[in-house]
C-alpha positions as CSV (number, residue, x, y, z in Angstrom):
1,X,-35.2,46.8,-37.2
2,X,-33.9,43.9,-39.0
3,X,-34.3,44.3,-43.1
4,X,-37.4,42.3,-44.9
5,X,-35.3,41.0,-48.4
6,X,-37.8,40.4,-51.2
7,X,-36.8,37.6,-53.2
8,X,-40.0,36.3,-54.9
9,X,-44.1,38.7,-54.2
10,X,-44.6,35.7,-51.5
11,X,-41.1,35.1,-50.0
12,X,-38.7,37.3,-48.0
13,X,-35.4,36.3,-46.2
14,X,-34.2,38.2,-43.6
15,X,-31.2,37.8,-40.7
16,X,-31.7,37.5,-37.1
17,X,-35.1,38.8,-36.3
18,X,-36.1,40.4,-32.4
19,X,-39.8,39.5,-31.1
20,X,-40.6,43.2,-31.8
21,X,-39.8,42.4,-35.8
22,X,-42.8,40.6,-35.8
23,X,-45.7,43.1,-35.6
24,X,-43.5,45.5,-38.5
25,X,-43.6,41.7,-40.6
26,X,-47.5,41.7,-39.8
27,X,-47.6,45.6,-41.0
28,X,-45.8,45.1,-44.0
29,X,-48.2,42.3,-44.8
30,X,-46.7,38.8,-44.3
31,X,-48.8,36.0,-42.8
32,X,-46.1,33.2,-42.1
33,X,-42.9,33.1,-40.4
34,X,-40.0,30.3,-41.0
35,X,-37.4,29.8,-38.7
36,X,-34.4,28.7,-40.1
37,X,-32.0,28.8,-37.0
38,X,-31.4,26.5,-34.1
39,X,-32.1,28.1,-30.6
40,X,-29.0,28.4,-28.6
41,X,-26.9,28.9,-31.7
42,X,-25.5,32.9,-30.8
43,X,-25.5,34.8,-27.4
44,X,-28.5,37.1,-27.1
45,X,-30.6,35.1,-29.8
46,X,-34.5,35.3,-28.9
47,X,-35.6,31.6,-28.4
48,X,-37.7,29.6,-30.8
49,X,-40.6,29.8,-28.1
50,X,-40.3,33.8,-27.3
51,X,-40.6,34.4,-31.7
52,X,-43.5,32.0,-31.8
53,X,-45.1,33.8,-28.9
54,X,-44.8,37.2,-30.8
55,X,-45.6,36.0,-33.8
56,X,-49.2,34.7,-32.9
57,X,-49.6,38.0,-31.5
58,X,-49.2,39.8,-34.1
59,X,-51.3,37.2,-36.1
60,X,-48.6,35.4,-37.8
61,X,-48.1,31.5,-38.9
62,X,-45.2,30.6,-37.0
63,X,-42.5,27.4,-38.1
64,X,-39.6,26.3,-36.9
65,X,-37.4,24.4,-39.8
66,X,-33.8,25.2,-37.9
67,X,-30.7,23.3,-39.4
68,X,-27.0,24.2,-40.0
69,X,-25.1,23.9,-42.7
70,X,-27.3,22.7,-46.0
71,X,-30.9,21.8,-45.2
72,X,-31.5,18.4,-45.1
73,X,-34.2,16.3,-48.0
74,X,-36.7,16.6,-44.9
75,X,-36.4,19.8,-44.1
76,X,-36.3,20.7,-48.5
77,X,-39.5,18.9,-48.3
78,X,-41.3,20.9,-45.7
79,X,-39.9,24.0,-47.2
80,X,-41.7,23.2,-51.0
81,X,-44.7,22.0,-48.9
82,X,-45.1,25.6,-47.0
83,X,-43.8,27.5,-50.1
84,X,-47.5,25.8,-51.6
85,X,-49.6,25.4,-48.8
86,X,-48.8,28.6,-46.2
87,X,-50.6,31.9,-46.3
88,X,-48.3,34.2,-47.4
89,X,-46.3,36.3,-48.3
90,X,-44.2,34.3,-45.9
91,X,-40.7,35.8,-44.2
92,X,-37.8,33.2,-43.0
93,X,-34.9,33.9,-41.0
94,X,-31.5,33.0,-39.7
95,X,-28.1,34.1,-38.7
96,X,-27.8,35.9,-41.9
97,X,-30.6,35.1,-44.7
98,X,-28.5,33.0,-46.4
99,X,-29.9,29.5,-44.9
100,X,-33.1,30.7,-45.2
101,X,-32.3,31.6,-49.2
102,X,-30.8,28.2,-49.3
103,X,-34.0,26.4,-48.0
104,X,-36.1,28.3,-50.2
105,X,-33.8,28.1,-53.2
106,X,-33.1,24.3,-53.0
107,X,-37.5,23.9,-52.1
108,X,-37.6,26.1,-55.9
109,X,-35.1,23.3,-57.6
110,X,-36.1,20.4,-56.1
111,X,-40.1,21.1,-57.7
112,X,-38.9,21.8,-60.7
113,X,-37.2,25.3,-61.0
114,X,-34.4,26.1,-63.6
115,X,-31.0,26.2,-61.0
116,X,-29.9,29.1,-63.6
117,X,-33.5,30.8,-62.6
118,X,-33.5,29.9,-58.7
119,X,-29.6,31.6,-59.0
120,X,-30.4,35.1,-60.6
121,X,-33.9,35.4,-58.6
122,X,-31.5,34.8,-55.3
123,X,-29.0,37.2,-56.8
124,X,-31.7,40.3,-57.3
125,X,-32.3,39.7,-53.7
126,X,-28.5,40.4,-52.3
127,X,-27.6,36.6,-52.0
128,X,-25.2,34.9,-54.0
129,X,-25.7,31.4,-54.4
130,X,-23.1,30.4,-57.2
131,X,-21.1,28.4,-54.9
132,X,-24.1,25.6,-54.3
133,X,-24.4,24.9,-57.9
134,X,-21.7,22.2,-57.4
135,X,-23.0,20.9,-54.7
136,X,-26.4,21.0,-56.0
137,X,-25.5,18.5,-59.2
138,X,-24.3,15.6,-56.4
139,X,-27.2,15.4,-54.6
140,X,-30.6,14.2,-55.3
141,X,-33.5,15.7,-53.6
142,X,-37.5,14.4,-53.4
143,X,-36.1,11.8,-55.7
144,X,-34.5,13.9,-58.5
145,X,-31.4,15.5,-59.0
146,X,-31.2,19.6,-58.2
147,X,-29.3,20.6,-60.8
């Protein structure tokens, strides 16, 4: 079983999750899944058809934001919108839980979160962020900067 990483009381992160990780996410009471990671990307990776499969049956939401590298303003975007809008508590995945931190981290700061906030809250959850802060003060995302 793949470990559930509480970051906020409605968002997890988590690394590669198998079909049968689903139904323990549904028992441990989350109602959406985010998919952070392309299919194809590792040998032995379920596909992004065989996780939505299990998670409608176990009752789960089920969407597929993959990217590599940093997320995209699109993919930032949808990430703040299901952050608002999806039952939850919501769990996302990837390779590690570290794209799926980013997305939810850079979703945080991009509606308005303190970066110094969005940083510790990733930190209590195991992820260090530190190095995006940086990167985070060149860009502008939904139209303002991140940080």
């Amino acid at each position: 079983m793949t470990e559930f990483r509480p970051v906020t009381s409605k968002f997890a992160a988590a690394p590669q999750l198998a079909p049968a990780d689903l139904a323990l996410a549904a028992a441990a009471g989350f109602r959406t899944i985010i998919n952070n990671r392309p299919d194809g990307e590792g040998p032995g990776q379920p596909s992004g058809a065989e996780m939505r499969a299990a998670a409608e049956a176990a009752g789960l939401a089920y969407h597929a934001l993959p990217f590599q590298g940093l997320p995209p303003p699109a993919l930032v975007e949808a990430t703040a919108r299901l952050l608002e809008t999806a039952e939850g508590p919501i769990l996302a995945y990837c390779k590690s839980g570290t794209r799926s931190i980013m997305a939810w981290a850079m979703a945080q700061t991009a509606t308005g979160a303190a970066p110094d906030d969005v940083l510790a809250i990733a930190a209590k959850a195991g992820y260090d962020l530190s190095g995006v802060r940086g990167v985070w003060k060149k860009m502008i995302w939904l139209g303002r900067p991140l940080g």
